[in-house]
N, C-alpha and C positions, 0 to 999 in steps of 0.2 A: 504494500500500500504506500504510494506518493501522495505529497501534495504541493500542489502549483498554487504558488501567490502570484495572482495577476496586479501588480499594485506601483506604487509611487516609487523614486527613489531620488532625493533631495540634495541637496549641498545648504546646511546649516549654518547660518552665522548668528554665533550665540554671541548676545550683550549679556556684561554682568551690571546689574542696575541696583542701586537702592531698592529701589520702589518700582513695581507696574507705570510705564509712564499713562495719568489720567488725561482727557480729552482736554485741547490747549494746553495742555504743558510741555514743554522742553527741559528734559533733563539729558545731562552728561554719563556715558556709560564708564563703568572701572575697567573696561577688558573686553577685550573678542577676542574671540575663536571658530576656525571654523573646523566640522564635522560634518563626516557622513552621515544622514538620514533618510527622511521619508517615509511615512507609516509603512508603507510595503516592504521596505529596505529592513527596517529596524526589525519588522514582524517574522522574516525570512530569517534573517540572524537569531531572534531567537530562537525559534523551530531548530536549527541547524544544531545550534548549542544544545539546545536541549535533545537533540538527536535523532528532532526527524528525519524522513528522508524529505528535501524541499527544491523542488525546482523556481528558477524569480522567472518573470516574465514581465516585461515592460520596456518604456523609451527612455534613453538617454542622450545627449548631447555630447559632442567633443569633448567640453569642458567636465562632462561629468563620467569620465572612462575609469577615474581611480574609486567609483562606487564599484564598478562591476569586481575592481581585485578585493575592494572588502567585501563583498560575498564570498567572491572563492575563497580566502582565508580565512573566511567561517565556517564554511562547507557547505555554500551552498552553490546547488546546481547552476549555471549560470549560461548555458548555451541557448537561454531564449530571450536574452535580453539583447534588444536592436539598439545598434547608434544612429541618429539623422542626424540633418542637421541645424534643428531645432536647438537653441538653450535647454540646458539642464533644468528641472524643477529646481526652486527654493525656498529657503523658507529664512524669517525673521526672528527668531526667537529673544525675549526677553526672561532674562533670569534673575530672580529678588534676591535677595540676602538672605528669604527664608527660603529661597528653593521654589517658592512658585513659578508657573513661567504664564509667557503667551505668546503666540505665535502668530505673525502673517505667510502666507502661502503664496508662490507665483509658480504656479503648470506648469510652464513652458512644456516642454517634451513629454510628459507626463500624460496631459489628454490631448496628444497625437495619435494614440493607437486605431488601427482602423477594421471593418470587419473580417479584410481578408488575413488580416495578422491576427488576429483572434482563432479565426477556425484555423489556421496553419500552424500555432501552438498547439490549441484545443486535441487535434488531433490527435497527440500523441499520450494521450491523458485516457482511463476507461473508468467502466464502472466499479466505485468502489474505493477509489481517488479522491480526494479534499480539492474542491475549488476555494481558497480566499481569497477576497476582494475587500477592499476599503474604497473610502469616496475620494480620494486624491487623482484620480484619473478617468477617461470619459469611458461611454459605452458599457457602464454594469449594467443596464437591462441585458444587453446581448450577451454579457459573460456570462451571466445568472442565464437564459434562455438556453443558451449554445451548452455549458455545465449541465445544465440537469437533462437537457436531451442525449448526454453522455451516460449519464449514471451516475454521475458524481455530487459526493456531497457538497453541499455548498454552505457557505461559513460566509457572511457580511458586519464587518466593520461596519457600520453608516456614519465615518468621521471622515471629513467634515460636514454635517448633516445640510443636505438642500431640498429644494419642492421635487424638484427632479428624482428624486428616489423615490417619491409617492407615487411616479408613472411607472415604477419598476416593478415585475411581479414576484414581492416578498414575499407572497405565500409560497413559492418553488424553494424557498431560505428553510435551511435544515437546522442552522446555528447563527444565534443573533451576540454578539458581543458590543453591549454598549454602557455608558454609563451615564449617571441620572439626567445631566444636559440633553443628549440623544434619544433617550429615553424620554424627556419630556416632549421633544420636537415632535416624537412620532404617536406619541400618543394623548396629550395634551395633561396628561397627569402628573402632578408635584411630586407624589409620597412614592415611595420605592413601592410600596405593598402595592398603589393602585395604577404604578406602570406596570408592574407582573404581571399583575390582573388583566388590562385592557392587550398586554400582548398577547395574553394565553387564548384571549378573545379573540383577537384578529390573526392568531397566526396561531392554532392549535398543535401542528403536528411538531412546530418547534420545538429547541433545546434555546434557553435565553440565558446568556451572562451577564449579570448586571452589578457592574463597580460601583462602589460607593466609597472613592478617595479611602481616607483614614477610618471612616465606619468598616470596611471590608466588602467583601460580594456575596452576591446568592446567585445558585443557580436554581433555574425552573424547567421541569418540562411535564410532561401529561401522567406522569407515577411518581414525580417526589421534587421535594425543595429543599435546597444543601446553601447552611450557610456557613463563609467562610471570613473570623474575623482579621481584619488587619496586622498584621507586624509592624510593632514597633522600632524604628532604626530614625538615625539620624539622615534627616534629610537634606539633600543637596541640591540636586534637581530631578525632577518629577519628568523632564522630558519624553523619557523611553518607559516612563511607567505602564501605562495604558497597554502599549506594542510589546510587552518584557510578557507582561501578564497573557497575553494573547496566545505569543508563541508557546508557551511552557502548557499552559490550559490545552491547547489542542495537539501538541504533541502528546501528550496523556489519555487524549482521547482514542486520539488513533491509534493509538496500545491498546485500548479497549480496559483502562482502567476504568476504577469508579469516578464519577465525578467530584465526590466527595477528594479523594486524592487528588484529583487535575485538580482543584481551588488550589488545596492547600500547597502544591508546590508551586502554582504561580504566583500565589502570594508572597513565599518568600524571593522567590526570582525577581520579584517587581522591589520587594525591601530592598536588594541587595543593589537592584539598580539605580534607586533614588537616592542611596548613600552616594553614587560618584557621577562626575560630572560628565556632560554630553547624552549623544540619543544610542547609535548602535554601541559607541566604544563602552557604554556601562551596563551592558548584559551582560550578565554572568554564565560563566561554565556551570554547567549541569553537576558537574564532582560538587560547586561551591555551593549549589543550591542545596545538595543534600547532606553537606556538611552542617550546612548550618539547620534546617530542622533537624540534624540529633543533637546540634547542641543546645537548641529550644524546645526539647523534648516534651510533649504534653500539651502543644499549642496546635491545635487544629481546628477542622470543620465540625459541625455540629449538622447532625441529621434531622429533618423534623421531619 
């Protein structure tokens, strides 16, 4: 069993800032850096780490050729990513003193993809296979269409959420990974309890991830709800949080672990990568992930 991320792959330029700069203000940064990213990018690096097997798939630009060697140095499959030449995707990131961040995003190369590079990946992919997709590049209705006409399971990110994903047909989504923001977008509800709800309404046969930052996550699907609470760690940057937890969660799945186990190792894979700075370079090896739940021995998911 493989899985192909059809997804983003970015060129990072992290500020370190006091503060979020607020609407009219101008404030001075302490530092850049830049880093390899991209939700697709970072999500593939984990899977890798964590040990799936993962093929990346998407556009890249001249300028963004040294993404394609950090995959392969992670291990991941890398023969389906195209150069044009389009600009690389990017992104803006701001980073607080406490670790928060925020981000603007520029495509470029990213929603270039087109349908005949779609089924010309697609094709070598069967049933039985993980299709994941996020919202950083164009044509997820036809990924989601062209995957499940395959036989494959499909896994949707919907980060960064747009109207455009409500013409998409999510009920073909076998796995929702989202957290309370996304969750609100798509179902118009505040409480964690009553976006569960309203998903399990509009998308029954689902399997739903739902992060809750420093509260922890629950997973839901049609025979049980596993909840998993947060790790404590010093935080740094939160960038790869979201994407750390992603990979690690569905590589555990595709092992046909419990779900109760997929939380709990992605939760600490996501602590481990909020302690250090940047997006892909602060995912951690799988060894360091299960080093350190034995050495927080006792701290897991709870079954209800």
């Amino acid at each position: 069993m493989k899985i192909l991320n059809f997804g983003s792959m970015n060129i990072d330029y992290t500020y370190k800032v006091e503060h979020i700069v607020t609407p009219g203000e101008t404030i001075s940064s302490n530092g850049i850096e830049v880093f390899p990213g991209g939700k697709g990018l970072n999500q593939s690096v984990a899977l890798a780490k964590a040990k799936a097997e993962v093929y990346h798939a998407g556009m890249i630009g001249k300028d963004g050729l040294f993404l394609k060697e950090v995959c392969e140095k992670s291990g991941v499959h890398t023969n389906y990513i195209k150069c044009i030449e389009e600009r690389t995707g990017n992104a803006m990131i701001q980073v607080s003193e406490e670790g928060q961040n925020s981000i603007i995003l520029f495509a470029g190369a990213n929603r270039k993809n087109t349908k005949e590079y779609i089924k010309e990946v697609l094709k070598h992919f069967e049933k039985g296979d993980f299709l994941l997709l996020q919202n950083e590049i164009n044509l997820i209705s036809e990924l989601i269409d062209e995957g499940k006409e395959r036989g494959m399971t499909i896994v949707l990110n919907p980060s960064p959420f747009d109207r455009e994903l409500l013409y998409a047909k999510m009920e073909k989504v076998d796995y929702f990974l989202i957290n309370e923001v996304e969750g609100k977008q798509i179902t118009g509800e505040l409480r964690s309890d009553h976006i569960l709800k309203e998903m399990q309404k509009r998308y029954p046969k689902a399997g739903v991830v739902l992060t809750l930052g420093e509260k922890g996550a629950i997973y839901q699907d049609q025979t049980q709800t596993v909840i998993q609470n947060a790790v404590k760690t010093n935080v740094v940057d939160t960038t790869a949080a979201g994407d750390t937890f992603t990979g690690y969660f569905l590589a555990a799945v595709m092992e046909k672990r419990m779900k109760q186990e997929a939380l709990k190792e992605a939760a600490y894979a996501a602590a481990l990568a909020v302690s250090r700075k940047g997006a892909s370079v602060s995912i951690p090896e799988k060894e360091e992930v299960i080093r350190l739940i034995s050495e927080k021995e006792g701290k897991g998911s709870i079954r209800l």
